[in-house]
N, CA, C and O atoms as a MOPAC input file, in Angstrom:
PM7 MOZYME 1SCF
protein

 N    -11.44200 1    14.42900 1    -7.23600 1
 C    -12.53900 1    15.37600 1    -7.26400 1
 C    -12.56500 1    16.12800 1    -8.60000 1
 O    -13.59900 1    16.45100 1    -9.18600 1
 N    -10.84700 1    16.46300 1    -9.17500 1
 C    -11.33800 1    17.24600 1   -10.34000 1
 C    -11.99600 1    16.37000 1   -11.67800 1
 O    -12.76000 1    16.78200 1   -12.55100 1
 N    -11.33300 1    14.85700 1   -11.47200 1
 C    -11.82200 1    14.38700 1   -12.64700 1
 C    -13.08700 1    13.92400 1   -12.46700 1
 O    -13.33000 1    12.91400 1   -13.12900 1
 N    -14.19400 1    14.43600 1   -11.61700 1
 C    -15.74800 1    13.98100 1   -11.52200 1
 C    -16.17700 1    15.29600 1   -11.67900 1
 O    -17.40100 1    15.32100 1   -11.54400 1
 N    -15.85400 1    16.07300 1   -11.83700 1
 C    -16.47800 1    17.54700 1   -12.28800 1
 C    -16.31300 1    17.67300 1   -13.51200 1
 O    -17.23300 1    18.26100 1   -14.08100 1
 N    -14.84700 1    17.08300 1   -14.60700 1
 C    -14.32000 1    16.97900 1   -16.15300 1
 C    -15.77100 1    16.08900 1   -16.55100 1
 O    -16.48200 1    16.31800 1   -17.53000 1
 N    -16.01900 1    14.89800 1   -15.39200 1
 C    -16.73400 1    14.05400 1   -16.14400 1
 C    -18.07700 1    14.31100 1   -16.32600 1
 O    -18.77000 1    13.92300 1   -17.26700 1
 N    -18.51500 1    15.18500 1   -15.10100 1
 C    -19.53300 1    15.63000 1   -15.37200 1
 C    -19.92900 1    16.85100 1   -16.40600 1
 O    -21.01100 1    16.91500 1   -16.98900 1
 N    -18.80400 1    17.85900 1   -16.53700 1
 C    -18.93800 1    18.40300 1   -17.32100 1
 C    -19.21100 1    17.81200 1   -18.68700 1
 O    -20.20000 1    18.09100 1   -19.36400 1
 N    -18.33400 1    17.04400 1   -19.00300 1
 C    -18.58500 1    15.93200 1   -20.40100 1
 C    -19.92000 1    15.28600 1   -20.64300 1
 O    -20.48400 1    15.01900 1   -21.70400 1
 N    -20.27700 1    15.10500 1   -19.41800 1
 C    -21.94600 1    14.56700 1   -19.51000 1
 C    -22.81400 1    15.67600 1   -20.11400 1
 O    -23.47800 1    15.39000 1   -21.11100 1
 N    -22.87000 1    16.85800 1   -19.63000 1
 C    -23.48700 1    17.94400 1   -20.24800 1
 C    -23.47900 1    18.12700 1   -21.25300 1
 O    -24.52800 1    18.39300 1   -21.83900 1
 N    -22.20300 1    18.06100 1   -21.93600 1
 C    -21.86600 1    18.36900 1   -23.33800 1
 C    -22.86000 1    17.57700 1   -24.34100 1
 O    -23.66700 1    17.86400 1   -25.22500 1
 N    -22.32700 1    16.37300 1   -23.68300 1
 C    -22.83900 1    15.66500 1   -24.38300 1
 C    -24.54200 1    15.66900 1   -24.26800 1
 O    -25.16300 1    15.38700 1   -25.29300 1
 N    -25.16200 1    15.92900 1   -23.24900 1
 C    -26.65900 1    16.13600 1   -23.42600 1
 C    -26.84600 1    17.47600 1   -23.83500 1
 O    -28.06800 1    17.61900 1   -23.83200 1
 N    -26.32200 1    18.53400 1   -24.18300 1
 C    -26.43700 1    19.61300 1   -24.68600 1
 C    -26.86600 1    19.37900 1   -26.31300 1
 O    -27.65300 1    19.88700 1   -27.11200 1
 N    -25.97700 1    18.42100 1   -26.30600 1
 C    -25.64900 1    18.78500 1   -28.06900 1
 C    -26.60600 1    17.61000 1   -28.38800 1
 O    -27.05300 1    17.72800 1   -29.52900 1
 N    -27.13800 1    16.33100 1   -27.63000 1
 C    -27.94700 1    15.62500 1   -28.14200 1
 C    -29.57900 1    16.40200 1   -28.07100 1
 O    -30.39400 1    16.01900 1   -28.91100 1
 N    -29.97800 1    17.40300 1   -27.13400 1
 C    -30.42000 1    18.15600 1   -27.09900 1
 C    -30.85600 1    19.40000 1   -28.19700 1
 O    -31.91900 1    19.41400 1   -28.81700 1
 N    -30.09100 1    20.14200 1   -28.26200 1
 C    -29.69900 1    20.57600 1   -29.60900 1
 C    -30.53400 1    19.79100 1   -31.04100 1
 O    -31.41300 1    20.22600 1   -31.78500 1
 N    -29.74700 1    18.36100 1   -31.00500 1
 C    -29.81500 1    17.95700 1   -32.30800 1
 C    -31.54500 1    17.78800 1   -32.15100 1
 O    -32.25200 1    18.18400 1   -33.07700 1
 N    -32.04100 1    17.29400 1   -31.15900 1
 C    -33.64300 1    17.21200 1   -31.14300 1
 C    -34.41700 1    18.11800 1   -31.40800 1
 O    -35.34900 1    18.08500 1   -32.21100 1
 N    -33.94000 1    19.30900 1   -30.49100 1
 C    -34.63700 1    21.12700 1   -31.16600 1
 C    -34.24500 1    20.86800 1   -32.56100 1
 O    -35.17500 1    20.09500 1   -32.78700 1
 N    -33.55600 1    20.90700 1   -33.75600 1
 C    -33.29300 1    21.25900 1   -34.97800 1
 C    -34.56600 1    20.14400 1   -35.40500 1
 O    -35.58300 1    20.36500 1   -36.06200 1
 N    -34.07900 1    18.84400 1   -34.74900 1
 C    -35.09100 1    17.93700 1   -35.81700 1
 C    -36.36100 1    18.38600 1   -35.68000 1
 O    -36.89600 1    18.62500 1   -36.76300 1
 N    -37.05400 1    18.59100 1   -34.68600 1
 C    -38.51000 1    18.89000 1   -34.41600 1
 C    -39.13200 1    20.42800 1   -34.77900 1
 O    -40.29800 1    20.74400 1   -35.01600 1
 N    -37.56400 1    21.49800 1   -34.71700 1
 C    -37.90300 1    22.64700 1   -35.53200 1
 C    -38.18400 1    22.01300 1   -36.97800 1
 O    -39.34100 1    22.23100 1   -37.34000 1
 N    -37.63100 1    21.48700 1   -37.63700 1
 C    -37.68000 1    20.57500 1   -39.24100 1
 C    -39.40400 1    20.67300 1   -39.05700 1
 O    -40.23600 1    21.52300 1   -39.37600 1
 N    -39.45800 1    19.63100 1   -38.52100 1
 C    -40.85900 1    18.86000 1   -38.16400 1
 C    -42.16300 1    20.05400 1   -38.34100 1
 O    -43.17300 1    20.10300 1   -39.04300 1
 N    -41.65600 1    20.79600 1   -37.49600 1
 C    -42.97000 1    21.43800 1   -37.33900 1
 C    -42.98400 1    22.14100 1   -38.14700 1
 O    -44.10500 1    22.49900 1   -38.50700 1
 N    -41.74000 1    22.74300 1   -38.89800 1
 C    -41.76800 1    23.63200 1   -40.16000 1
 C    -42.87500 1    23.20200 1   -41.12100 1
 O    -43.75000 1    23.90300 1   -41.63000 1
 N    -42.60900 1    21.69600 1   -41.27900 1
 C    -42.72700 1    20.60100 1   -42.58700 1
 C    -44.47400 1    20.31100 1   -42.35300 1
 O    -45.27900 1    20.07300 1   -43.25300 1
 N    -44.72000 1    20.39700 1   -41.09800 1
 C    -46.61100 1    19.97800 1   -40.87200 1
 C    -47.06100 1    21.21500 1   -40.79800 1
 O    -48.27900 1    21.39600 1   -40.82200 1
 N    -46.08200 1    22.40700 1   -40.68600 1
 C    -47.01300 1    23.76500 1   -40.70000 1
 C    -47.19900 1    24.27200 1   -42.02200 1
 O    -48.04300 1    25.13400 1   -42.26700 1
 N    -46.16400 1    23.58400 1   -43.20800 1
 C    -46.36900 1    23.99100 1   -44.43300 1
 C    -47.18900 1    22.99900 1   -45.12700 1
 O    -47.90100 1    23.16700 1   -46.11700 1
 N    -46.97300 1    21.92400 1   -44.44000 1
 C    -48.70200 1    21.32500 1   -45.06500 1
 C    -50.13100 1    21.45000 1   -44.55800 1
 O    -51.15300 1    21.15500 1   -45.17800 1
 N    -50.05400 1    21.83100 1   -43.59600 1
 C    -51.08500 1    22.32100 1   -42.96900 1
 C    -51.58000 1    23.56800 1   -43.82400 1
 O    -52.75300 1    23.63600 1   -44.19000 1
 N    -50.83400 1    24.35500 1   -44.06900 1
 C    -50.92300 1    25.70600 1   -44.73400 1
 C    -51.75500 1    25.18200 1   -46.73100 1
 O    -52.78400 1    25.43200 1   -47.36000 1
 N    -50.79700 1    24.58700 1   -46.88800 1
 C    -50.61800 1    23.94000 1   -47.98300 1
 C    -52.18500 1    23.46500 1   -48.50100 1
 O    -52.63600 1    23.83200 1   -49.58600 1
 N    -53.08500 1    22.41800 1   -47.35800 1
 C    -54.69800 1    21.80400 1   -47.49400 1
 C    -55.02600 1    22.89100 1   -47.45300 1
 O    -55.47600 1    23.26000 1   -48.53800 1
 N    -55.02700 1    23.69000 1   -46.64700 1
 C    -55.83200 1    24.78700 1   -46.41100 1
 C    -56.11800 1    25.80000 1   -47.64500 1
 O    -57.22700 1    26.05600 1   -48.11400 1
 N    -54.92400 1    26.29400 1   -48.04800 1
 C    -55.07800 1    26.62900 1   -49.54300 1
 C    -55.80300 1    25.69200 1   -50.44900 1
 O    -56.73300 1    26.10200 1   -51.14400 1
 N    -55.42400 1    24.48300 1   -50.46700 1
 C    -55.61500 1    23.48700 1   -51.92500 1
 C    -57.91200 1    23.70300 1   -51.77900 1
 O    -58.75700 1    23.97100 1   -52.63300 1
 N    -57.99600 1    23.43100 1   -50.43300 1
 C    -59.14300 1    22.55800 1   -49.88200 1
 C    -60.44400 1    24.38700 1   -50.11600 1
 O    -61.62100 1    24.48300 1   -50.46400 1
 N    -59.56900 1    25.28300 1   -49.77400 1
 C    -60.13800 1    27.03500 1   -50.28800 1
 C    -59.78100 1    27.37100 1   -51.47500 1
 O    -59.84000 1    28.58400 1   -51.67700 1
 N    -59.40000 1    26.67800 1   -52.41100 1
 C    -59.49800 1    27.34100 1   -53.83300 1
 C    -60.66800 1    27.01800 1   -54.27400 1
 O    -61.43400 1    26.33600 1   -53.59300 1
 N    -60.97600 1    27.47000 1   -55.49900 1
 C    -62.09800 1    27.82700 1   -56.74800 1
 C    -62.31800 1    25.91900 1   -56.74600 1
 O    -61.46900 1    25.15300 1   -57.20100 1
 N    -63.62000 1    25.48700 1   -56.13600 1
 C    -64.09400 1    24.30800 1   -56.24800 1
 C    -64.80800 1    24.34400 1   -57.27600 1
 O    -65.20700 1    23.24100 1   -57.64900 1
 N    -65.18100 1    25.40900 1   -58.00300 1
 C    -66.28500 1    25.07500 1   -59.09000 1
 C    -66.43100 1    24.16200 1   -60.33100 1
 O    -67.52400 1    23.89200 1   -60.82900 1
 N    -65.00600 1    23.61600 1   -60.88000 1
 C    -64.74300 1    22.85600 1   -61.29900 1
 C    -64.73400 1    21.16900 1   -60.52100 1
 O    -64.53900 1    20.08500 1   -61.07000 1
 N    -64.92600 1    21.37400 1   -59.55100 1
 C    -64.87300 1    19.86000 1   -59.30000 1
 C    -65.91400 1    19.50000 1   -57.94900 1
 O    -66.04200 1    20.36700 1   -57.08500 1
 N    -66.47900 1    18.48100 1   -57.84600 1
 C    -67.51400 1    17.44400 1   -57.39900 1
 C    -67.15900 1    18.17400 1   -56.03900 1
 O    -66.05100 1    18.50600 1   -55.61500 1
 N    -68.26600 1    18.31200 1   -55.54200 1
 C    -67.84200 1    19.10600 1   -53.71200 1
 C    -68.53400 1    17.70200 1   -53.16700 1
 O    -69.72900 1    17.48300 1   -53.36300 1
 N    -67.76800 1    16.87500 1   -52.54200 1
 C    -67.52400 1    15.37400 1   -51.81600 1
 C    -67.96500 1    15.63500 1   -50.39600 1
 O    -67.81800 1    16.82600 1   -50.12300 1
 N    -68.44200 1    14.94100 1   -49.43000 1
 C    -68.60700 1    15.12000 1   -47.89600 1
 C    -67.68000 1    14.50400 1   -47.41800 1
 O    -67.08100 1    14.95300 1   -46.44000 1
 N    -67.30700 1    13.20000 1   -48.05900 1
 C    -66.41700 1    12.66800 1   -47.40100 1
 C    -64.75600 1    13.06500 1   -47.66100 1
 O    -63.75600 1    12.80200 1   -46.99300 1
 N    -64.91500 1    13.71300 1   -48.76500 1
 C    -63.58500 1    14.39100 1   -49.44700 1
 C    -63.58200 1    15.59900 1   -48.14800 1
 O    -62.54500 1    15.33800 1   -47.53800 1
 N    -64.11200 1    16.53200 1   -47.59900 1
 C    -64.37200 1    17.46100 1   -46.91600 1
 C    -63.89100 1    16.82800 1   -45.53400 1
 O    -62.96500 1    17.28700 1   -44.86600 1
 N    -64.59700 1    15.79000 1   -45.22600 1
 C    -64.45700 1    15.36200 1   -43.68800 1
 C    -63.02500 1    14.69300 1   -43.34100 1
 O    -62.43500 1    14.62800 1   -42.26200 1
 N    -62.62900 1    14.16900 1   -44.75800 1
 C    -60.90100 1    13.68600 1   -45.24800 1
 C    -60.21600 1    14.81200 1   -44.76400 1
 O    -59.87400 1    14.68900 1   -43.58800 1
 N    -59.90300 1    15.89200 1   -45.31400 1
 C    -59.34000 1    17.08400 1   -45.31400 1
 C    -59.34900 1    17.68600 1   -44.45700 1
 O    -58.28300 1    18.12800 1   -44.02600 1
 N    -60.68300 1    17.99800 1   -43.76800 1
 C    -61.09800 1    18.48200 1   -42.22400 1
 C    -59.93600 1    17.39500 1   -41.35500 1
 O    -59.01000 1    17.95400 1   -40.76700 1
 N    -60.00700 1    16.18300 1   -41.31500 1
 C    -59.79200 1    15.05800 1   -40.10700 1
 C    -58.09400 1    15.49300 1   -40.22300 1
 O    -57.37000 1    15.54200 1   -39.22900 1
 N    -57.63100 1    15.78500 1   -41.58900 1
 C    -55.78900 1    15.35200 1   -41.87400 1
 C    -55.55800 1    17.13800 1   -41.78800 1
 O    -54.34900 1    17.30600 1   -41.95400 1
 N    -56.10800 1    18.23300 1   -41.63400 1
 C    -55.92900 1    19.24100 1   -41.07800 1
 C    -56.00300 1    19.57800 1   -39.47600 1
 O    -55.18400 1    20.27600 1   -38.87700 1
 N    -56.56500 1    19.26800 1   -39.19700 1
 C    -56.98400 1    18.82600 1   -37.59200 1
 C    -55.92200 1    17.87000 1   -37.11700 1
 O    -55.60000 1    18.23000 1   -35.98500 1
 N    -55.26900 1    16.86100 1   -37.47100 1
 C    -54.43600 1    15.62300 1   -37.27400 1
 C    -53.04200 1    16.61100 1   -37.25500 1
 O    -52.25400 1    16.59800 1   -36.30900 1
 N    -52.88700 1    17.41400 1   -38.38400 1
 C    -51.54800 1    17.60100 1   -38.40400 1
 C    -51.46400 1    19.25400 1   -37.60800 1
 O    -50.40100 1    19.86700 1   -37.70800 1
 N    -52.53200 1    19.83000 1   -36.91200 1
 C    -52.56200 1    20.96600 1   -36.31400 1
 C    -51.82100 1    19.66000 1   -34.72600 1
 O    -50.70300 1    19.48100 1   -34.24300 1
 N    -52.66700 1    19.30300 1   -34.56500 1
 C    -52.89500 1    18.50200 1   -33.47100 1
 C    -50.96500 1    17.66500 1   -33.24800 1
 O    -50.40200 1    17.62000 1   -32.15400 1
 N    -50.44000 1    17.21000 1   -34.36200 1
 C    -49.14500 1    16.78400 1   -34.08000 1
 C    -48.15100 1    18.08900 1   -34.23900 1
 O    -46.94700 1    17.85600 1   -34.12400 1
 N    -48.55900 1    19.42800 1   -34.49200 1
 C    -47.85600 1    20.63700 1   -34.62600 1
 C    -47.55900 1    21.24100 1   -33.33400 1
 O    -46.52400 1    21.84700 1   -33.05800 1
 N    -48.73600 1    20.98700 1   -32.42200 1
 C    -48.85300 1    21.42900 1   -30.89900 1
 C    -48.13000 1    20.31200 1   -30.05300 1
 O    -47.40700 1    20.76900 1   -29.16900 1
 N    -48.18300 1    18.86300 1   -30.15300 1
 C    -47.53100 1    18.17900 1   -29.74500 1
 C    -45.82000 1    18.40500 1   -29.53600 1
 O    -45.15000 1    18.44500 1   -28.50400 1
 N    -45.41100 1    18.54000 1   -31.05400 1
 C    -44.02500 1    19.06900 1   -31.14400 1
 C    -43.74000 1    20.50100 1   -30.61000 1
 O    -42.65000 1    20.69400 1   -30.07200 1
 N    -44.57300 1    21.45300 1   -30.70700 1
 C    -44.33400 1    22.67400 1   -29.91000 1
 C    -44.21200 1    22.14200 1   -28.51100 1
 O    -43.31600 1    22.75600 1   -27.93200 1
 N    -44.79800 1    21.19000 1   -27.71200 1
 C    -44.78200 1    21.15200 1   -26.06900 1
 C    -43.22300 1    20.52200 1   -26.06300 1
 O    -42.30800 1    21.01400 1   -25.40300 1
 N    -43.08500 1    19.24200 1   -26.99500 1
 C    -41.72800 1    18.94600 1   -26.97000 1
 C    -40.89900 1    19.68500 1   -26.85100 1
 O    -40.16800 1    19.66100 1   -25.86100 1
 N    -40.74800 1    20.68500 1   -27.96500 1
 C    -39.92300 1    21.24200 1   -28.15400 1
 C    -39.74700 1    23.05000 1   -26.94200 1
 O    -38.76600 1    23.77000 1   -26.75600 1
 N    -40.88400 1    23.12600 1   -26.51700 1
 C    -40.87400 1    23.69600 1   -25.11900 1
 C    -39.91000 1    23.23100 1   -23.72200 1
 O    -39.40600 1    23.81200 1   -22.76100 1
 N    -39.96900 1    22.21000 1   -24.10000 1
 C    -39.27900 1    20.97500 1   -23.13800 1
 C    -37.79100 1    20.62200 1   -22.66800 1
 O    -37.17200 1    20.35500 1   -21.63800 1
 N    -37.45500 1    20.88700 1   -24.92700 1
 C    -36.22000 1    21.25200 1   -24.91800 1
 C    -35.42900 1    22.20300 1   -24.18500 1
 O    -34.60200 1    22.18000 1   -23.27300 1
 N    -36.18200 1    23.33300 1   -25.17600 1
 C    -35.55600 1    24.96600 1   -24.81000 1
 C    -35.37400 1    24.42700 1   -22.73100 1
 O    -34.27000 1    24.52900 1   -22.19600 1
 N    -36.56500 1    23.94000 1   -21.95400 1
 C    -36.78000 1    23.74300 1   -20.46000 1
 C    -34.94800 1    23.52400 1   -20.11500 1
 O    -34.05400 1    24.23400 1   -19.65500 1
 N    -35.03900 1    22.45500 1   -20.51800 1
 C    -33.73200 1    21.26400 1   -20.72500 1
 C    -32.45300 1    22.59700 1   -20.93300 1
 O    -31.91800 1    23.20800 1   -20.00800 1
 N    -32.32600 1    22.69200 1   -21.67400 1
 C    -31.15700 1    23.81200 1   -22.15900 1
 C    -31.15600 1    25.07100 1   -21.35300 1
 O    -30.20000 1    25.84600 1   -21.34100 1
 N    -32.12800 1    25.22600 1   -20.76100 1
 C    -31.43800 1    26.49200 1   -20.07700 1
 C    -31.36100 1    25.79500 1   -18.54200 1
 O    -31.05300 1    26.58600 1   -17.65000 1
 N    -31.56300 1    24.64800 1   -18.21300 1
 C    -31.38000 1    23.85400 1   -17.04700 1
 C    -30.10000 1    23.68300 1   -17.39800 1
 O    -29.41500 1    24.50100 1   -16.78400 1
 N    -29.41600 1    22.95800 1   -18.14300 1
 C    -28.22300 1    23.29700 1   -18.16400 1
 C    -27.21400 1    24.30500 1   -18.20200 1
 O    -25.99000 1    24.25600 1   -18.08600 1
 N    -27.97700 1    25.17200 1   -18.38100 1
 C    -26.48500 1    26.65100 1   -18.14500 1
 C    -26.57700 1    26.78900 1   -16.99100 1
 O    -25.48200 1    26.77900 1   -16.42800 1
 N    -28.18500 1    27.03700 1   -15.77900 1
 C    -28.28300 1    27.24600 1   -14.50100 1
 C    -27.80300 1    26.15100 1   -13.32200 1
 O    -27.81400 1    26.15100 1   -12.09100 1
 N    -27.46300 1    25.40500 1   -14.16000 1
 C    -26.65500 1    24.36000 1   -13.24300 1
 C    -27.60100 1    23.24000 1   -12.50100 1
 O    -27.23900 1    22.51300 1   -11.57600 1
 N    -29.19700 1    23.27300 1   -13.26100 1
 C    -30.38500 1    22.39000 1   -12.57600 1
 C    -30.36100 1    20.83000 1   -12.96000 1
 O    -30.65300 1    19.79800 1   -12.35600 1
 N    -29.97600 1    21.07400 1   -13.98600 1
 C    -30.48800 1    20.04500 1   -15.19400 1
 C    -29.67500 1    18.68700 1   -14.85800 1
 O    -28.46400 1    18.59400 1   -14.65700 1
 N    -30.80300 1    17.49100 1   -14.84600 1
 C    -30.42000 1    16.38600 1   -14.20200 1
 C    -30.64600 1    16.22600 1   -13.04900 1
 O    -30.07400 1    15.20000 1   -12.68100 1
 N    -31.33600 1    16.82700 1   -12.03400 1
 C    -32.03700 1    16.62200 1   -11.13700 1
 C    -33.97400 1    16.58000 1   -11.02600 1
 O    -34.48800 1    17.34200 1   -11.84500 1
 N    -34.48700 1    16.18400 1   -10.57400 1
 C    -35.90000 1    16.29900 1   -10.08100 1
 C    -36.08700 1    17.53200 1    -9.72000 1
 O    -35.49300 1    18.07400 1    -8.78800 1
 N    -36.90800 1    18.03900 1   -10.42000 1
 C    -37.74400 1    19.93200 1    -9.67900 1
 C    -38.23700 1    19.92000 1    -9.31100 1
 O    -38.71400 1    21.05200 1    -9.22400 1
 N    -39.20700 1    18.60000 1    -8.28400 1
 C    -39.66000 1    18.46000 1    -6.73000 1
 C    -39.07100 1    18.16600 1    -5.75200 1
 O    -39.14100 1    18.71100 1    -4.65000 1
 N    -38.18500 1    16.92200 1    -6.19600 1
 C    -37.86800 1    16.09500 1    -4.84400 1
 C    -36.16600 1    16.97000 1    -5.26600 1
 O    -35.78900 1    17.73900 1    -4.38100 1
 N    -35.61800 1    16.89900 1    -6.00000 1
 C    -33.91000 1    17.98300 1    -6.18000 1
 C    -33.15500 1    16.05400 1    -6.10700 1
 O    -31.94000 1    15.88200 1    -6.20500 1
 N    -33.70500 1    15.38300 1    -6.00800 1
 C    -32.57700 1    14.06100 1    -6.17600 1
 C    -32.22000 1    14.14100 1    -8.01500 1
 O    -32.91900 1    14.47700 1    -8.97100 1
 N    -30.82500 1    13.66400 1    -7.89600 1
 C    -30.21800 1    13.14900 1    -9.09400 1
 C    -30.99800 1    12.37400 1    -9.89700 1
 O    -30.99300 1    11.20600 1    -9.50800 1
 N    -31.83000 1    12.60700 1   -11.10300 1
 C    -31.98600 1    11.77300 1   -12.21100 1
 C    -31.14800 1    10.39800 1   -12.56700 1
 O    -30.05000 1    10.69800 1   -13.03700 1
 N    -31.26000 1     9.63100 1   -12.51800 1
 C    -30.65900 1     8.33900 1   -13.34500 1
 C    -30.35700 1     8.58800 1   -14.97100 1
 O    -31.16300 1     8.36400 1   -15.87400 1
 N    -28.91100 1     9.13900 1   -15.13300 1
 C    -28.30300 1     8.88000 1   -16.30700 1
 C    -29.14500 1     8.15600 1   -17.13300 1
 O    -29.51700 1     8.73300 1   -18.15500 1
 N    -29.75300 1     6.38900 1   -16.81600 1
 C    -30.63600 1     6.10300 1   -18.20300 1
 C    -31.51800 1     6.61900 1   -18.63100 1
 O    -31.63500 1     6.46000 1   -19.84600 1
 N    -32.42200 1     7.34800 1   -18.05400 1
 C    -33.46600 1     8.12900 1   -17.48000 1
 C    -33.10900 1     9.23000 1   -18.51000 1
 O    -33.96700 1     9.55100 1   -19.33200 1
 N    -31.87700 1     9.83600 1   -18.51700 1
 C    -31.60000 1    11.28600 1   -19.14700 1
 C    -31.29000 1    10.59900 1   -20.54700 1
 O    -31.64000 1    11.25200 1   -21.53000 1
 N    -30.68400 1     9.37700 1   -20.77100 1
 C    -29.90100 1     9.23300 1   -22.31200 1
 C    -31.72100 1     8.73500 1   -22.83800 1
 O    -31.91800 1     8.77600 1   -24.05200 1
 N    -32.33800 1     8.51400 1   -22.37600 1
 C    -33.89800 1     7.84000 1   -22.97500 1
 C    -34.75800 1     9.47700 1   -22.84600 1
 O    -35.35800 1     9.80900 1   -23.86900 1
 N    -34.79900 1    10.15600 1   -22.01400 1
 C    -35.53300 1    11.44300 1   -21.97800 1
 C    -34.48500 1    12.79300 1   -21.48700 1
 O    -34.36600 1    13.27000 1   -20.35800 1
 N    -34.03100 1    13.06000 1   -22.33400 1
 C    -33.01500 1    14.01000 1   -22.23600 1
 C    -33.65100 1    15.27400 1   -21.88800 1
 O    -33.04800 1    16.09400 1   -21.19600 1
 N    -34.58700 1    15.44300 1   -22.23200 1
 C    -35.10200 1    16.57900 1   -21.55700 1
 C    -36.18700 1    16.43100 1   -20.35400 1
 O    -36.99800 1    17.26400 1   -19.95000 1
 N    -35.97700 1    15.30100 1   -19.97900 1
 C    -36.96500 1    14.96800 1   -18.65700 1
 C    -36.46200 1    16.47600 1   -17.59700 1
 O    -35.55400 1    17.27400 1   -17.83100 1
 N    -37.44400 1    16.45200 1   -16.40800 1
 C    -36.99700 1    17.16600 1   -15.32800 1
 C    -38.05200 1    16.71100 1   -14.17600 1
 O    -38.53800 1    17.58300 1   -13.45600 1
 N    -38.41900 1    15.29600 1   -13.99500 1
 C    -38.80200 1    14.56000 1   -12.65000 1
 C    -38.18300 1    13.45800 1   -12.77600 1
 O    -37.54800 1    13.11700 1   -13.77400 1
 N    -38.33700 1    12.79600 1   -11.71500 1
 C    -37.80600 1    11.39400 1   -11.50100 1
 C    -39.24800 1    10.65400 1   -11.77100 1
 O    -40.39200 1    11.09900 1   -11.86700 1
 N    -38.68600 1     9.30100 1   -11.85200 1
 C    -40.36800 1     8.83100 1   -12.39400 1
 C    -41.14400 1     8.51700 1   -11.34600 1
 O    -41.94200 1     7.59000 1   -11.48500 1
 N    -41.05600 1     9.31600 1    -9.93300 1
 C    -41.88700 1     8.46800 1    -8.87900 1
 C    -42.81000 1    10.47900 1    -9.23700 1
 O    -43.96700 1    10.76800 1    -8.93300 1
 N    -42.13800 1    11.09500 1    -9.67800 1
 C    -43.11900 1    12.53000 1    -9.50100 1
 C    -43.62600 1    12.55500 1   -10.96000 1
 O    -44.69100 1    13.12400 1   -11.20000 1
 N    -42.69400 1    11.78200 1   -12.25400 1
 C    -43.52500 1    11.80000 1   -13.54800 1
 C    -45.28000 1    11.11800 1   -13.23200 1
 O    -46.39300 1    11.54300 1   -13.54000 1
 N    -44.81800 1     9.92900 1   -12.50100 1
 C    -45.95700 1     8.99600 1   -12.48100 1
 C    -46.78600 1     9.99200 1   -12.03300 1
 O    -47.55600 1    10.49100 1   -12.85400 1
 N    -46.78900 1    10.43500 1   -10.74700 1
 C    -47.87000 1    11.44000 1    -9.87800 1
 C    -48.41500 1    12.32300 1   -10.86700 1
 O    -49.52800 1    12.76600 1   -11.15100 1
 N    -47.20200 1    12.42600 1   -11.30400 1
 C    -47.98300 1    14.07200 1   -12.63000 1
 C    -49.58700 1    13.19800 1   -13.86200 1
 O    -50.75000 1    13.52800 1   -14.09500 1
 N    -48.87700 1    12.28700 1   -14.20500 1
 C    -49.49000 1    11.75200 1   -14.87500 1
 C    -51.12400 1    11.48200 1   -14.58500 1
 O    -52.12800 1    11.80900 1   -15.21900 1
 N    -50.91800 1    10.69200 1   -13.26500 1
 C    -52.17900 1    10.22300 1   -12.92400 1
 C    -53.05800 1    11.31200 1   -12.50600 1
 O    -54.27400 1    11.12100 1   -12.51500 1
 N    -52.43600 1    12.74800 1   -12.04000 1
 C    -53.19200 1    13.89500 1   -11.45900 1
 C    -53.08400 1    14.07700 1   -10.06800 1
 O    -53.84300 1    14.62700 1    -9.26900 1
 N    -52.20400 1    13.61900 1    -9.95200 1
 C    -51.47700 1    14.05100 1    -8.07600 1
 C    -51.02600 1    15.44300 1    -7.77800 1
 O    -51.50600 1    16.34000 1    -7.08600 1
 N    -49.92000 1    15.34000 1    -8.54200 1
 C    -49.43200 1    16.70400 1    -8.45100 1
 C    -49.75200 1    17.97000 1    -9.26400 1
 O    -49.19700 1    19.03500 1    -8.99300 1

């Protein structure tokens, strides 16, 4: 009994810190599209008077400002997901389903580490069941 509690503890660890390493990368991430985002926005509002005002140069700039707002919010839900994940693990949740309370499948967690359904309630979510 004690060495399935060591082992489970070890499992945590180890999804803690792979966890972890995903918050840092996607904090990176969103740093890096919020400073280019920032970045068009300046370039695209400076003093045009010197140069050819384009529609399609405009609708370029519009589409890849919009694109990278749009993958900025993406990584914020991710990374919402995380933080979810990490404090499921201190409360002792994490790795179970938050409908049905059955055990997650280990592959399930090393492929979506911050999951928190099993895929018979992901699917439902998806399609608009639940």
């Amino acid at each position: 009994m004690m060495k399935d509690k060591k082992l489970k503890k070890e499992k945590l660890v180890f999804f803690s810190k792979l966890l972890e390493k995903q918050r840092e990368t996607l904090i990176n991430q969103i740093q890096h599209l919020g400073d280019d985002a920032l970045k068009n926005i300046k370039e695209s509002s400076g003093d045009l008077s010197s140069h050819t005002l384009h529609m399609a140069d405009l609708a370029t700039d519009n589409y890849n400002r919009d694109f990278s707002i749009g993958l900025v919010s993406s990584e914020e839900d991710l990374l919402r997901q995380i933080n979810d994940a990490l404090k499921r693990i201190k409360d002792g949740t994490y790795g179970y389903c938050s409908e049905c309370k059955k055990k997650l499948p280990e592959k399930r967690l090393k492929a979506m580490p911050y999951a928190d359904l099993c895929v018979e309630h992901q699917e439902e979510k998806e399609n608009g069941h639940s």
